[in-house]
Each structure stands twice: as structure tokens, then as C-alpha cells.
MOPAC internal coordinates of N, CA, C and O (Angstrom, degrees):
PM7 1SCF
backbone

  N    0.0000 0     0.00 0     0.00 0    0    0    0
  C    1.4499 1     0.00 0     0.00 0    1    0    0
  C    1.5222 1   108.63 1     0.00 0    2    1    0
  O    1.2310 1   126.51 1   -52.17 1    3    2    1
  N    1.2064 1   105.08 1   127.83 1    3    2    1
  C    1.5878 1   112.73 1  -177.44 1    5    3    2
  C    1.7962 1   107.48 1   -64.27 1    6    5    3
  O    1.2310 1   114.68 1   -43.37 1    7    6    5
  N    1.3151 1   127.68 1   136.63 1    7    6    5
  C    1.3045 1   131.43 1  -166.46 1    9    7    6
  C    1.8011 1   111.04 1   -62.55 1   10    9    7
  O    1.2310 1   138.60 1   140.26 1   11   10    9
  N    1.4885 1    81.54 1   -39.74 1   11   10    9
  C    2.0470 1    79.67 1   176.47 1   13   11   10
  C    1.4103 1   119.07 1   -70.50 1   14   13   11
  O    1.2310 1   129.96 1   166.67 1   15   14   13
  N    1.5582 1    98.40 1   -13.33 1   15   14   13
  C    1.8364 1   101.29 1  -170.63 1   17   15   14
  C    1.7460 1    99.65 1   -97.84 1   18   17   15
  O    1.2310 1   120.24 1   167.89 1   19   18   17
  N    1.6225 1   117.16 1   -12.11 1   19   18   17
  C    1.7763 1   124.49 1  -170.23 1   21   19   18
  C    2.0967 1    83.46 1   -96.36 1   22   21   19
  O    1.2310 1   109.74 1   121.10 1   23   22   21
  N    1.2282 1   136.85 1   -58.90 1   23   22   21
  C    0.9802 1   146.23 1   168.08 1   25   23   22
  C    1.9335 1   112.83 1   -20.31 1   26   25   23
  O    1.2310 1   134.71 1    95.53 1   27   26   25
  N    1.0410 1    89.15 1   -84.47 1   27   26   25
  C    1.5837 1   121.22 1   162.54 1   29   27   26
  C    1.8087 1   103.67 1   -22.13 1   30   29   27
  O    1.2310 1   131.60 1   116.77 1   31   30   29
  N    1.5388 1    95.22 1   -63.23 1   31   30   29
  C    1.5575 1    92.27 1  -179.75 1   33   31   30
  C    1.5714 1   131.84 1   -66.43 1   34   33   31
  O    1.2310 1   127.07 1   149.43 1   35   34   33
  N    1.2120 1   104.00 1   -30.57 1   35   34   33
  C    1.6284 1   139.50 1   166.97 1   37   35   34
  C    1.3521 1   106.87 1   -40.00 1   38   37   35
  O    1.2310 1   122.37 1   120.34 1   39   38   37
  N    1.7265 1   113.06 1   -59.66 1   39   38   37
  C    1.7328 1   122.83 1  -170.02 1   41   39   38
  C    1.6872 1    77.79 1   -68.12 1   42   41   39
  O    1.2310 1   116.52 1   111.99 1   43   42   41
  N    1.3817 1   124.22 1   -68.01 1   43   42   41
  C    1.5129 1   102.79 1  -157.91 1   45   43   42
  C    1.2347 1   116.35 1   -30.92 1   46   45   43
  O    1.2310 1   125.75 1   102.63 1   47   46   45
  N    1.4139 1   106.55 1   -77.37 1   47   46   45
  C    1.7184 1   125.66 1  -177.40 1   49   47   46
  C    1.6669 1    96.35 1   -11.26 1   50   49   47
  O    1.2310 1   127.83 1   103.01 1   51   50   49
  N    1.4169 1   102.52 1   -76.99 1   51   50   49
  C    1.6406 1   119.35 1  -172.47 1   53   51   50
  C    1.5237 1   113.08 1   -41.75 1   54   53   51
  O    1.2310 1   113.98 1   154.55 1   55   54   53
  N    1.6295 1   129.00 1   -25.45 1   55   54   53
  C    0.9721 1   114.44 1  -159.60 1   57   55   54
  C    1.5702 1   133.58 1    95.75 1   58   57   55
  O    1.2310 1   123.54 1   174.04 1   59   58   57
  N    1.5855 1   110.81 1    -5.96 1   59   58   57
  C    1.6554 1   119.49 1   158.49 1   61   59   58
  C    1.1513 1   114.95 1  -112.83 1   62   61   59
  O    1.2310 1   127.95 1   -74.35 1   63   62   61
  N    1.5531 1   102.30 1   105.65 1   63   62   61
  C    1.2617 1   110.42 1  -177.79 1   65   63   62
  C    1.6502 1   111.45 1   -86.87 1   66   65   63
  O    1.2310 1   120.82 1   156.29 1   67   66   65
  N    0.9260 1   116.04 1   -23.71 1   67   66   65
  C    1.7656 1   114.30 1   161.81 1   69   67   66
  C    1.4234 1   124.13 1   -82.96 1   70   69   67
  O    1.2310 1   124.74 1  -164.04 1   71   70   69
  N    1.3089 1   108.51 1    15.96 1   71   70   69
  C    1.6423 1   102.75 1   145.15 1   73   71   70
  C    1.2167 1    99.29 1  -117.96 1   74   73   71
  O    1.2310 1   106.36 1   154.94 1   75   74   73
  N    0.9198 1   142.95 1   -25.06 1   75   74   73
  C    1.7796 1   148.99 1   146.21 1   77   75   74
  C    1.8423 1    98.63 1    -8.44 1   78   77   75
  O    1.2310 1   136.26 1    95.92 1   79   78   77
  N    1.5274 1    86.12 1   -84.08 1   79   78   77
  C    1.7406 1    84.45 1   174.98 1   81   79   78
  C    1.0892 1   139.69 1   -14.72 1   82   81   79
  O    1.2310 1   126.65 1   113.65 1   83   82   81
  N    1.5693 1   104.81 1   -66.35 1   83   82   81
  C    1.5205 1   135.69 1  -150.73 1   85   83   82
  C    1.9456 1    95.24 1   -67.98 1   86   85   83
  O    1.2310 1   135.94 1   127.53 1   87   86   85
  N    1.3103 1    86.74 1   -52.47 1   87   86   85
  C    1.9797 1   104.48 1  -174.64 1   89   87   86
  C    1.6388 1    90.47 1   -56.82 1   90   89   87
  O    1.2310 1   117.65 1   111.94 1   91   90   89
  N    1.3975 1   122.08 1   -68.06 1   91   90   89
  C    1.5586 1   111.92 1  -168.27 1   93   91   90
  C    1.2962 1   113.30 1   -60.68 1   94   93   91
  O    1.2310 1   108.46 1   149.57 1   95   94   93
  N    1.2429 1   139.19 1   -30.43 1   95   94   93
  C    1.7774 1   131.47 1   163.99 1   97   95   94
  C    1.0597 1   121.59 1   -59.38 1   98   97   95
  O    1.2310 1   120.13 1   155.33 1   99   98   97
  N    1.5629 1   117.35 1   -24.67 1   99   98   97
  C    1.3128 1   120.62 1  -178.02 1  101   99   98
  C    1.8080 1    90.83 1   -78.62 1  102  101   99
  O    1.2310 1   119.98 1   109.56 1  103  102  101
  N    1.1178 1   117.64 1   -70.44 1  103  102  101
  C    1.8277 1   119.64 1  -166.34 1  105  103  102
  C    1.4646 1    94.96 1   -63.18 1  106  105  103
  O    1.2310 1   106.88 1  -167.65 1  107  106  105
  N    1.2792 1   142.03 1    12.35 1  107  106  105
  C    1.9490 1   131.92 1   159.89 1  109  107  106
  C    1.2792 1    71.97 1   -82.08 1  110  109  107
  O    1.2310 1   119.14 1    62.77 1  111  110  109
  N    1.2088 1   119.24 1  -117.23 1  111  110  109
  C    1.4397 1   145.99 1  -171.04 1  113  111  110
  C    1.6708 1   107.52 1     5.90 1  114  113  111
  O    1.2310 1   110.34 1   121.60 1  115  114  113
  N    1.5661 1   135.76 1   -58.40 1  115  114  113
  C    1.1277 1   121.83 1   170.21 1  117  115  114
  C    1.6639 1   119.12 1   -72.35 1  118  117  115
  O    1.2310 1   127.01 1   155.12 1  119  118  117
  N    1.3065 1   104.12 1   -24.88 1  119  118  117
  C    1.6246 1   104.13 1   161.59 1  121  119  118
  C    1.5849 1   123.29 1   -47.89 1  122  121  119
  O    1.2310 1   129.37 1   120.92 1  123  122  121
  N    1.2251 1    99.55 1   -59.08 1  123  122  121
  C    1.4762 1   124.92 1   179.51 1  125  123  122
  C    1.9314 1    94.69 1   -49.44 1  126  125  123
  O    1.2310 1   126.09 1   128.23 1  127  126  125
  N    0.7644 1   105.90 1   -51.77 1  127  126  125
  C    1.7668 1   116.04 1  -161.98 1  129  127  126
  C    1.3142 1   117.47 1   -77.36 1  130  129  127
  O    1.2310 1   129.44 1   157.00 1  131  130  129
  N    1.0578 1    99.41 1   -23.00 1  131  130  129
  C    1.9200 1   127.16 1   161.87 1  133  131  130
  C    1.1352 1   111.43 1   -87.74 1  134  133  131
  O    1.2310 1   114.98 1   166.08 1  135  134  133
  N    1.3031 1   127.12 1   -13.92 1  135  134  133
  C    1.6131 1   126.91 1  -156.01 1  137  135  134
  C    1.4929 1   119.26 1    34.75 1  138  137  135
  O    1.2310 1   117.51 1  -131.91 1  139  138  137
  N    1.1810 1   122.34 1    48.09 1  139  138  137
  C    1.3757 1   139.55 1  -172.20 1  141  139  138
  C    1.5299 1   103.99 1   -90.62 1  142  141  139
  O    1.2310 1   105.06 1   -96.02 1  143  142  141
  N    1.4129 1   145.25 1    83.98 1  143  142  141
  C    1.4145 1   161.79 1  -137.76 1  145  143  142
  C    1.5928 1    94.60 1   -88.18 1  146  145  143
  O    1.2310 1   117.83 1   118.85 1  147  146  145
  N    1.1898 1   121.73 1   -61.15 1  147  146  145
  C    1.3287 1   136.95 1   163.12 1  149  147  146
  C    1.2044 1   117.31 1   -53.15 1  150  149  147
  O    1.2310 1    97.54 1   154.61 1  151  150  149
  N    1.0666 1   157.60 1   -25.39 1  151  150  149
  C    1.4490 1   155.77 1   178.89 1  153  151  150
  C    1.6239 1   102.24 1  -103.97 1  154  153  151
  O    1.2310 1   120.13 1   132.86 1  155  154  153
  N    1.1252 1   117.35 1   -47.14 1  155  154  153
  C    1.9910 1   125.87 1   170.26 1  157  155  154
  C    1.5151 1   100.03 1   -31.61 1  158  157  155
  O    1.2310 1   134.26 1   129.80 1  159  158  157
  N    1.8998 1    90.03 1   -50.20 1  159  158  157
  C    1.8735 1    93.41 1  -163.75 1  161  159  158
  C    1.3906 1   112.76 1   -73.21 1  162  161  159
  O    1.2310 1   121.37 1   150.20 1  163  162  161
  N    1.5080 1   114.98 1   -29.80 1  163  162  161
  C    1.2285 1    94.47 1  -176.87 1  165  163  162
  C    1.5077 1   140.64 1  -103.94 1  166  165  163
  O    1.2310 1   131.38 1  -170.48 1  167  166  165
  N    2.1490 1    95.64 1     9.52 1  167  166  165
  C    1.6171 1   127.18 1   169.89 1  169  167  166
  C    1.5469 1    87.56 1   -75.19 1  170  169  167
  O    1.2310 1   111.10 1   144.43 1  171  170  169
  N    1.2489 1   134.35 1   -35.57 1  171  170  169
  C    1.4935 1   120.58 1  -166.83 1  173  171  170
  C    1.9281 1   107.47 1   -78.68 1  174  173  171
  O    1.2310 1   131.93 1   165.92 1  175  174  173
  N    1.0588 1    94.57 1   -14.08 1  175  174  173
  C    1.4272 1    99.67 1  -158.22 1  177  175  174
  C    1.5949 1    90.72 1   -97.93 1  178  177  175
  O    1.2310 1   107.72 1   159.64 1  179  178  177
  N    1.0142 1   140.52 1   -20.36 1  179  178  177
  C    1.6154 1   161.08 1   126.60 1  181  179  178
  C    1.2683 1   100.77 1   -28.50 1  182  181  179
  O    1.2310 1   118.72 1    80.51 1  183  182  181
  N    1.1399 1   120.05 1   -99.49 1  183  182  181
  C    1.4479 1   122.21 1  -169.63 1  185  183  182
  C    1.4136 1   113.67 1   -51.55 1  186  185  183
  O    1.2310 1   110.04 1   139.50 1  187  186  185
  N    1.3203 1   136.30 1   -40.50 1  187  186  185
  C    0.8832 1   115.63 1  -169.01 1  189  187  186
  C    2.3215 1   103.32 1   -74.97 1  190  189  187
  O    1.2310 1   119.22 1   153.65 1  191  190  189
  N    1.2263 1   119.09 1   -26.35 1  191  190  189
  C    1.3935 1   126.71 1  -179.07 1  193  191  190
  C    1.4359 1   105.20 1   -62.78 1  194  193  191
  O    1.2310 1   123.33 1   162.14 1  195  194  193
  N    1.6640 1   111.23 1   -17.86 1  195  194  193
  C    1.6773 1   103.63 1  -176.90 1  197  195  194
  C    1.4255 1   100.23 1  -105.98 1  198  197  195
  O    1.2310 1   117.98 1   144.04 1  199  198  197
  N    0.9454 1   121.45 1   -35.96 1  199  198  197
  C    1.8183 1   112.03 1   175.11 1  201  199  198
  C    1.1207 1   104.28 1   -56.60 1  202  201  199
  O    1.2310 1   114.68 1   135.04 1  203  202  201
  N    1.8533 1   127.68 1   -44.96 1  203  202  201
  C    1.4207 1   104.89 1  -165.19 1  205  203  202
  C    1.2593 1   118.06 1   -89.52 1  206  205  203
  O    1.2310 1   112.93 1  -174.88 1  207  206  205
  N    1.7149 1   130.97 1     5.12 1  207  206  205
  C    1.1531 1   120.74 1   151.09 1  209  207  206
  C    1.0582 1   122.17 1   -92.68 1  210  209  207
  O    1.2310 1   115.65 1  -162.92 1  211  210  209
  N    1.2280 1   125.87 1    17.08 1  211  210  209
  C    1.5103 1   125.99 1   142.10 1  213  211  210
  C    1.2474 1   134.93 1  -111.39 1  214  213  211
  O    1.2310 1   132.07 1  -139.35 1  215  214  213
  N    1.7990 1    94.29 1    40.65 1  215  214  213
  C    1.6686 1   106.09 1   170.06 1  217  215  214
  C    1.4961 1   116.18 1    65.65 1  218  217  215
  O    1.2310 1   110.31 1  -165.87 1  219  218  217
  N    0.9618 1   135.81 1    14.13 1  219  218  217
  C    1.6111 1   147.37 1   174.45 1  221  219  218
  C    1.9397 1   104.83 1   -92.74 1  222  221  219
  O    1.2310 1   123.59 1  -123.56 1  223  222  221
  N    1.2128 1   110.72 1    56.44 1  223  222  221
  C    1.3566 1    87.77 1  -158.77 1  225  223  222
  C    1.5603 1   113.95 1   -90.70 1  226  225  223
  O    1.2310 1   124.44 1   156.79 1  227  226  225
  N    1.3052 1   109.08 1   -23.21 1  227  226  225
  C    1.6542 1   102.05 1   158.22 1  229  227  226
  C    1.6276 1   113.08 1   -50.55 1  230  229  227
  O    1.2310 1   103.42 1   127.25 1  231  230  229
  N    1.0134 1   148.09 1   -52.75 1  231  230  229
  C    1.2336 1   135.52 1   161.73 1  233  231  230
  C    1.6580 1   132.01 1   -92.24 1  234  233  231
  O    1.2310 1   128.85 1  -135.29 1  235  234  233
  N    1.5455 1   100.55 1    44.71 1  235  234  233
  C    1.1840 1   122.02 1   127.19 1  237  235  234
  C    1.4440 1   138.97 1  -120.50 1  238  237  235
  O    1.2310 1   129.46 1  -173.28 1  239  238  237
  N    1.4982 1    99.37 1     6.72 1  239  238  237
  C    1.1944 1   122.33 1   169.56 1  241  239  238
  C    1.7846 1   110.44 1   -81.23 1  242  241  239
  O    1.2310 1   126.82 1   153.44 1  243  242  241
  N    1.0205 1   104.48 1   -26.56 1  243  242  241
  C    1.2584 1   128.23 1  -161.75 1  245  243  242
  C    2.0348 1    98.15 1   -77.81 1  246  245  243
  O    1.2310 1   130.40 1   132.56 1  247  246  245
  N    1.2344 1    97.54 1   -47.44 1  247  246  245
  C    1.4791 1   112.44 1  -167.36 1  249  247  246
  C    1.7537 1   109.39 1   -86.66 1  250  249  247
  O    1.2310 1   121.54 1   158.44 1  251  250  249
  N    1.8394 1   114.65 1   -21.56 1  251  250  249
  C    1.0180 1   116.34 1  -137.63 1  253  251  250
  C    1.9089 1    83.66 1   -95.84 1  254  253  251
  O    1.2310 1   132.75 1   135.95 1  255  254  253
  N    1.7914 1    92.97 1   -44.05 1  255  254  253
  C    1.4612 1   110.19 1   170.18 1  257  255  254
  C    1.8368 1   111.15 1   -65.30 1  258  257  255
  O    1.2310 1   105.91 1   141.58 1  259  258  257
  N    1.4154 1   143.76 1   -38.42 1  259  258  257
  C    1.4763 1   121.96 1   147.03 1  261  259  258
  C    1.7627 1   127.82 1   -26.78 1  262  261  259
  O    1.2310 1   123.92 1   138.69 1  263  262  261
  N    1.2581 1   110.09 1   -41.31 1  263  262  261
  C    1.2971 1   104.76 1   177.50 1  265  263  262
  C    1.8343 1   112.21 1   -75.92 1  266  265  263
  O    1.2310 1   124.88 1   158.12 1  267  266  265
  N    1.1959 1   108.24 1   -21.88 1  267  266  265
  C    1.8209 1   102.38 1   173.47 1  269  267  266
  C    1.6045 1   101.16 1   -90.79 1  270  269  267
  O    1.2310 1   113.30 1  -174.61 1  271  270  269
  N    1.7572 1   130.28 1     5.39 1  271  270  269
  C    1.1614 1    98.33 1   155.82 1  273  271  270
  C    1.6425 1   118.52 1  -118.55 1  274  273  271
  O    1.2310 1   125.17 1   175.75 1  275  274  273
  N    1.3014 1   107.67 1    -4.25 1  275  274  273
  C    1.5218 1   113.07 1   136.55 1  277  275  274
  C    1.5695 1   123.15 1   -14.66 1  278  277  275
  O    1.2310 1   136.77 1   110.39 1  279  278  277
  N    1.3103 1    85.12 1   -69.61 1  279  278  277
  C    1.7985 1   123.36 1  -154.90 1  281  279  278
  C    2.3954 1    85.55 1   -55.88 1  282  281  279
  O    1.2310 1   131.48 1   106.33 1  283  282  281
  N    1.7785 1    95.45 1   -73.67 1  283  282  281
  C    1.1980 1   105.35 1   162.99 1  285  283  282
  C    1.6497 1   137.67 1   -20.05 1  286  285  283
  O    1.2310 1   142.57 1   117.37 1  287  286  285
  N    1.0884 1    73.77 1   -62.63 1  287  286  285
  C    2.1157 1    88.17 1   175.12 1  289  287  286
  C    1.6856 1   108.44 1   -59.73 1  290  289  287
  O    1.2310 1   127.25 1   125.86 1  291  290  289
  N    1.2354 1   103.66 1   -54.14 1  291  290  289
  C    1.0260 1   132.97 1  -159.57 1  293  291  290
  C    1.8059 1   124.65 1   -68.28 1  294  293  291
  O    1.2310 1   131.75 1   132.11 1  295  294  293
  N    2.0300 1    94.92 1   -47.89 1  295  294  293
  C    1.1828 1    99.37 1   144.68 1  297  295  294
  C    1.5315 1    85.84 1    91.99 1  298  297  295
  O    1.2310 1   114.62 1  -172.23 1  299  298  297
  N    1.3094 1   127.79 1     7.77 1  299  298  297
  C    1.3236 1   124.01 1   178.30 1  301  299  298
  C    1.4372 1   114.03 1  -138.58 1  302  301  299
  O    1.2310 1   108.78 1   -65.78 1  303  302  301
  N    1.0171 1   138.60 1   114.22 1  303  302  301
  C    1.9683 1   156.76 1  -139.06 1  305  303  302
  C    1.6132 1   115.00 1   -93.58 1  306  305  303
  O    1.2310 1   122.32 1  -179.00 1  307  306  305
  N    1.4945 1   113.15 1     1.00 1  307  306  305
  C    1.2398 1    77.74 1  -158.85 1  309  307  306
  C    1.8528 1   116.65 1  -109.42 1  310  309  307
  O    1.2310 1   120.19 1   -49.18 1  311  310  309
  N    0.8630 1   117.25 1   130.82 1  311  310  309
  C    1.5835 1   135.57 1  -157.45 1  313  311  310
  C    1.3278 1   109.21 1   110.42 1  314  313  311
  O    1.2310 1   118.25 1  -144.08 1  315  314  313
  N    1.2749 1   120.95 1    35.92 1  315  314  313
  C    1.3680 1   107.56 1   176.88 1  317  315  314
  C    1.2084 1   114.40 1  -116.05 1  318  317  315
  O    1.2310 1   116.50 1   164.23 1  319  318  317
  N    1.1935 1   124.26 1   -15.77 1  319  318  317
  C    1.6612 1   133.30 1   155.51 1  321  319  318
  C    1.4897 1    98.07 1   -41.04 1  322  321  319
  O    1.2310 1   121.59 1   106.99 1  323  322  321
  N    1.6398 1   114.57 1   -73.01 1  323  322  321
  C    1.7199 1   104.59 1  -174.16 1  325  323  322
  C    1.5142 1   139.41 1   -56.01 1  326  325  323
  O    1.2310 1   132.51 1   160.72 1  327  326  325
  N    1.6058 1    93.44 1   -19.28 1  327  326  325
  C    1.1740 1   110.91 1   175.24 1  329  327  326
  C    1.5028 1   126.00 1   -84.02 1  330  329  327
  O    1.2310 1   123.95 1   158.36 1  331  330  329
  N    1.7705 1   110.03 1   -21.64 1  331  330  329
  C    1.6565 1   117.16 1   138.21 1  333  331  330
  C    1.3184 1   113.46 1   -38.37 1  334  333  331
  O    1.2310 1   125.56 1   117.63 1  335  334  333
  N    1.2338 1   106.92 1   -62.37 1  335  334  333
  C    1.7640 1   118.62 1  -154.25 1  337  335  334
  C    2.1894 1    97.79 1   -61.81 1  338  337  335
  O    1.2310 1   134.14 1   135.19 1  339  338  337
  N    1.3735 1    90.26 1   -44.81 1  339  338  337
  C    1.4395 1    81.25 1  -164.10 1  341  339  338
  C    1.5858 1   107.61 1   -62.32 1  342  341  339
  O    1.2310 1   120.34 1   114.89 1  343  342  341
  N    1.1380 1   116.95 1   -65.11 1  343  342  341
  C    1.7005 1   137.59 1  -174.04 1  345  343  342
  C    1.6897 1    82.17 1   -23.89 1  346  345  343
  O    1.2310 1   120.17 1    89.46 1  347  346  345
  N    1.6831 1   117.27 1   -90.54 1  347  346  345
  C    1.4258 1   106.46 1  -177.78 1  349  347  346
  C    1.5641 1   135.86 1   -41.25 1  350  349  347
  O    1.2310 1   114.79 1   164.48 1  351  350  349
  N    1.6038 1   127.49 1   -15.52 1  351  350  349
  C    1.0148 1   113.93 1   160.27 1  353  351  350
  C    1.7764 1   114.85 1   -76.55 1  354  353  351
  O    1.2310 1   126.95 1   152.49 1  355  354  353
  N    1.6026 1   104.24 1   -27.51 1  355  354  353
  C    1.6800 1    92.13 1   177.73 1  357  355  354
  C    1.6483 1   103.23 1   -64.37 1  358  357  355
  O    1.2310 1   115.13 1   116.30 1  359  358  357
  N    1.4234 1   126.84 1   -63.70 1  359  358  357
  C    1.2905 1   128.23 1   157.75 1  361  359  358
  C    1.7286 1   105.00 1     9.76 1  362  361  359
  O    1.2310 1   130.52 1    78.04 1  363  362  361
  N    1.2589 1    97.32 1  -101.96 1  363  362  361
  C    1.7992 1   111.20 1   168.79 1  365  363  362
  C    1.7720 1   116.77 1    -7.24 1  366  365  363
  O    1.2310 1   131.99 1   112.82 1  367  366  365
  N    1.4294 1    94.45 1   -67.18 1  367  366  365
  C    1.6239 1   115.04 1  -168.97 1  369  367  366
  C    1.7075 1    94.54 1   -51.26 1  370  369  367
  O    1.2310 1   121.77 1   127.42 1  371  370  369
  N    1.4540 1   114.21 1   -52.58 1  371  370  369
  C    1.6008 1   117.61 1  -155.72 1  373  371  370
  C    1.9780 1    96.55 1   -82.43 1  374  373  371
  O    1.2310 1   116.03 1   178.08 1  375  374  373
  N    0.9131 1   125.14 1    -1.92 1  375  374  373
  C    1.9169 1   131.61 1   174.53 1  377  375  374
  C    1.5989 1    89.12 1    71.74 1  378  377  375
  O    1.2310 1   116.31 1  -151.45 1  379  378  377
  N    1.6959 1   124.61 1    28.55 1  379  378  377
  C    1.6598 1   104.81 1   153.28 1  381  379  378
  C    1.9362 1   107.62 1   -88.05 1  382  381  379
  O    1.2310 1   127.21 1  -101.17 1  383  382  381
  N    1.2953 1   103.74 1    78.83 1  383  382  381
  C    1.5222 1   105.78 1   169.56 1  385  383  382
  C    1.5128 1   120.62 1   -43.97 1  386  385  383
  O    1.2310 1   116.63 1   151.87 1  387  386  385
  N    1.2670 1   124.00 1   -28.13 1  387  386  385
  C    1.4972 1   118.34 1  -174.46 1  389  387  386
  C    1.5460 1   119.25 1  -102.22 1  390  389  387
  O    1.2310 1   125.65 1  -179.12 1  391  390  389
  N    1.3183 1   106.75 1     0.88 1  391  390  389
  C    1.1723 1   117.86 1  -177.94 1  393  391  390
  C    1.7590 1   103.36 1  -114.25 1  394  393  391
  O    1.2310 1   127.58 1   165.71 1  395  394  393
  N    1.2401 1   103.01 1   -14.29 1  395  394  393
  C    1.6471 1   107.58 1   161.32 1  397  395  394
  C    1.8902 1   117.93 1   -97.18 1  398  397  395
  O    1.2310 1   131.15 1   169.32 1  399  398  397
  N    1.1022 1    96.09 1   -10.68 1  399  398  397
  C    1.3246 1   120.85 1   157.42 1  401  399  398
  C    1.8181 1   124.32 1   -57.03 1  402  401  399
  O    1.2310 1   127.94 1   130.04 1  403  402  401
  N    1.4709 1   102.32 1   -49.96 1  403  402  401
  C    1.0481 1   108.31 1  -176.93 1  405  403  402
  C    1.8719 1   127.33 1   -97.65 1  406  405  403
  O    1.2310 1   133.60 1   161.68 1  407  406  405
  N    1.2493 1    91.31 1   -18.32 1  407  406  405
  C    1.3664 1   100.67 1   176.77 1  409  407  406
  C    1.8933 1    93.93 1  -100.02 1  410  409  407
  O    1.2310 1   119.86 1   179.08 1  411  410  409
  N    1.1018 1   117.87 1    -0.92 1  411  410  409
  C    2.0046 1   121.39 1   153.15 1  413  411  410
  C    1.4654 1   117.96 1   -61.59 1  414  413  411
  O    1.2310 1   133.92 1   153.08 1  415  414  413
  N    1.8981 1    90.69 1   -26.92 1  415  414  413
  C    1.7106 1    82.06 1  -158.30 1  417  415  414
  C    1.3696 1    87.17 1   -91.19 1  418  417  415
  O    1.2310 1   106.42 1   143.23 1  419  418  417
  N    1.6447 1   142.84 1   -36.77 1  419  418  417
  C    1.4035 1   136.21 1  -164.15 1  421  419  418
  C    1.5871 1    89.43 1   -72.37 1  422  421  419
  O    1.2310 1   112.64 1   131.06 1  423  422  421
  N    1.3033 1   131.51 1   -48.94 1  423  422  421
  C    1.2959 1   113.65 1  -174.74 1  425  423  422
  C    1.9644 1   121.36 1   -30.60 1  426  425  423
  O    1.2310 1   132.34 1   121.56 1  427  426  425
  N    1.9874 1    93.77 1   -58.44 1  427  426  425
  C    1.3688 1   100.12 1  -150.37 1  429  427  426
  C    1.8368 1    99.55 1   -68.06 1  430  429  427
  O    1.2310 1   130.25 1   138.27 1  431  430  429
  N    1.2974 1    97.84 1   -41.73 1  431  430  429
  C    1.6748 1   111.57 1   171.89 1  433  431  430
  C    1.4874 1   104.44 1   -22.22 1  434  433  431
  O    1.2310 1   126.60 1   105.32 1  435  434  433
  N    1.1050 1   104.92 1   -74.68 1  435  434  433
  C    1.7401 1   113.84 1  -173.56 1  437  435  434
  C    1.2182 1   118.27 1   -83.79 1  438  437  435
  O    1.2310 1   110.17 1  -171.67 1  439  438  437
  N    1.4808 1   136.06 1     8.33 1  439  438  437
  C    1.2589 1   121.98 1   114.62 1  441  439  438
  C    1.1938 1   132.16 1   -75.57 1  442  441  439
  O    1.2310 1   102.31 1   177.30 1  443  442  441
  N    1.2011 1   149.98 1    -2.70 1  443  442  441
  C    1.0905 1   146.00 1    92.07 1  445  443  442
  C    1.3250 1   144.37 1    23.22 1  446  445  443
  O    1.2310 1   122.07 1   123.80 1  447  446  445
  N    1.5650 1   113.65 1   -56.20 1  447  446  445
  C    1.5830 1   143.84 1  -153.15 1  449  447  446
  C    1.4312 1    78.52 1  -108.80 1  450  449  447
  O    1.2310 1   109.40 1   119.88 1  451  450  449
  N    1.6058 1   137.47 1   -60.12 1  451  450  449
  C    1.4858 1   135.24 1  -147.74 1  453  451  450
  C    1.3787 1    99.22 1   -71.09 1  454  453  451
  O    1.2310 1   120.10 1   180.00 1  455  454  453

């Protein structure tokens, strides 16, 4: 585990999610630069869990949906059940009901499938 992305998790645990951030942009960004597919996915999956508990949820929507095209490119699934679940709870938070609607239904599907 990359230190900014083990770091990163730490502020969560603790409850600061804006140094949470800072650590997971830093470990996207060297992921990305490494082309490290697996570590990209799971700084996004970071960042997007710290923006949206700090109410930023269009751009954790933003980060939460990178990891399902990760997942896409990539051709490999896994965090993408949560990453249904999350997108529609930001959905929820922002009053787009039908668009939390729809990323409800890929959620329940693939719990479902598991």
C-alpha cells in the first residue's frame, strides 16, 4: 500500500477527512504516473470517501465514478459494488432522486450477483 494512500486512510479512521484528501491526491497522481491501475483505483476510491464526507459530493461523485472506469478499462470489478452504492448516496445528498435511483439499481443487482 502506497504510504499516501495507508496515511490517507488513517485521517479517515481519525475523522479528518481533509487531510484524508490531500494524502489520496497525492497517491492518484503518483499512481497515475506509475500507471499503477490498482493503486489509481484505490486513491480514487479514497478520495472520493473523503470528499463525500465532507459534503463535496459532486466531486466525489466525480472520483467515486473514476473507479468504475478504472474497473472498465481495466476489465477487473472489484470495488465497484461500493462505488454504485456511494455515487447514489451522493445522488441522494444533492435531491437528484432519479439519478440515485439508478445507480440503486446497479448497486442492489450486484449485491445480488455476490
Amino acid at each position: 500500500m502506497s504510504s499516501g494512500r495507508k496515511a490517507g486512510k488513517n485521517f479517515l479512521r481519525n475523522q479528518e477527512p481533509q487531510k484524508a484528501t490531500i494524502e489520496f491526491k497525492a497517491a492518484l497522481e503518483l499512481a497515475q504516473s506509475l500507471k499503477d491501475s490498482i493503486e489509481e483505483k484505490k486513491a480514487a476510491r479514497g478520495l472520493g470517501a473523503s470528499l463525500q464526507r465532507q459534503g463535496q459530493y459532486q466531486d466525489a461523485i466525480k472520483y467515486h465514478s473514476m473507479v468504475l472506469a478504472i474497473s472498465e478499462r481495466e476489465g477487473e470489478e472489484s470495488g465497484n459494488t461500493e462505488a454504485y452504492g456511494a455515487i447514489a448516496d451522493c445522488y441522494t445528498e444533492l435531491g437528484d432522486l432519479e439519478s440515485a435511483g439508478k445507480y440503486y439499481d446497479n448497486y442492489i443487482a450486484r449485491l445480488e450477483q455476490d
